[in-house]
N, C-alpha and C positions, 0 to 999 in steps of 0.2 A: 504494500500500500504506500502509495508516493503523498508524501504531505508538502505542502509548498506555502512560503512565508511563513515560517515560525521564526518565534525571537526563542532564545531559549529557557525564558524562566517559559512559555506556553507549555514548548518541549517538556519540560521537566514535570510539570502539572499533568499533562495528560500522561506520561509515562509512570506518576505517582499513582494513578487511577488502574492503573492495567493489572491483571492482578496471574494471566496465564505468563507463557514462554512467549519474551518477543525478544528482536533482531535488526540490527540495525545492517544494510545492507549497504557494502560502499561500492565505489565506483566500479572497480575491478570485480564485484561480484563476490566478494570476500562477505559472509556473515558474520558479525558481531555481536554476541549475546548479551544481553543487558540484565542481566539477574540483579547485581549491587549497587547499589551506589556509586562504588568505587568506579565500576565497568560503565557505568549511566556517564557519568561527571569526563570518565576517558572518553569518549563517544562526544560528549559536548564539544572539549576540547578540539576535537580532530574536525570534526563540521566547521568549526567555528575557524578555525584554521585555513578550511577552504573556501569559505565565506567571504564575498567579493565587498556585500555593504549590512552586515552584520544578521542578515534574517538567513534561516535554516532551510533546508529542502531536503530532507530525509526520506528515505526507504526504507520501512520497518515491514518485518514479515512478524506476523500477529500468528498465533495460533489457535486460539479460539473464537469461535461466535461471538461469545458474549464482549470480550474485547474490542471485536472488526464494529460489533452495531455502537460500543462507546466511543469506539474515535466517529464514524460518523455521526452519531448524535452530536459531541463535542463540533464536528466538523456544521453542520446544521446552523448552529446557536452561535458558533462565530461569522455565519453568512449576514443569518439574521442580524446582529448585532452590527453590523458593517455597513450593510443594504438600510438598516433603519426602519424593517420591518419588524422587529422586535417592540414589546409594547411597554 
């Protein structure tokens, strides 16, 4: 799942939420597990690193349902919130 324009406290909020096995997936195709903290904060770092004007664009491979439907809810409500159709 390709996420675009993240800052990364966003990142770190919705990755606090996920509660299955997910993955951060880089350019070469290499996956990245994000179990700790430690691994989450390494992963920020490295994005951030390839980040041309500070916002994030990650590939995360989600492993369960219930996950894929929170980032898209999360994904939803930041539309909403943007567009102004939020009440």
């Amino acid at each position: 799942m390709k996420l675009y324009h993240f800052t990364a406290k966003e990142l770190v909020a919705l990755l606090e939420r996920l509660q299955g096995n997910v993955a951060l997936i880089m350019d070469d195709g290499v996956a990245f597990a994000l179990n700790s903290k430690l691994s989450q904060l390494y992963a920020l770092r490295m994005l951030m690193n390839q980040s041309q004007d500070g916002y994030l664009s990650p590939e995360l491979r989600v492993e369960t349902q219930q996950d894929r439907e929170l980032i898209l809810q999360y994904l939803m409500q930041r539309c909403s919130r943007v567009s102004g159709w939020a009440s």
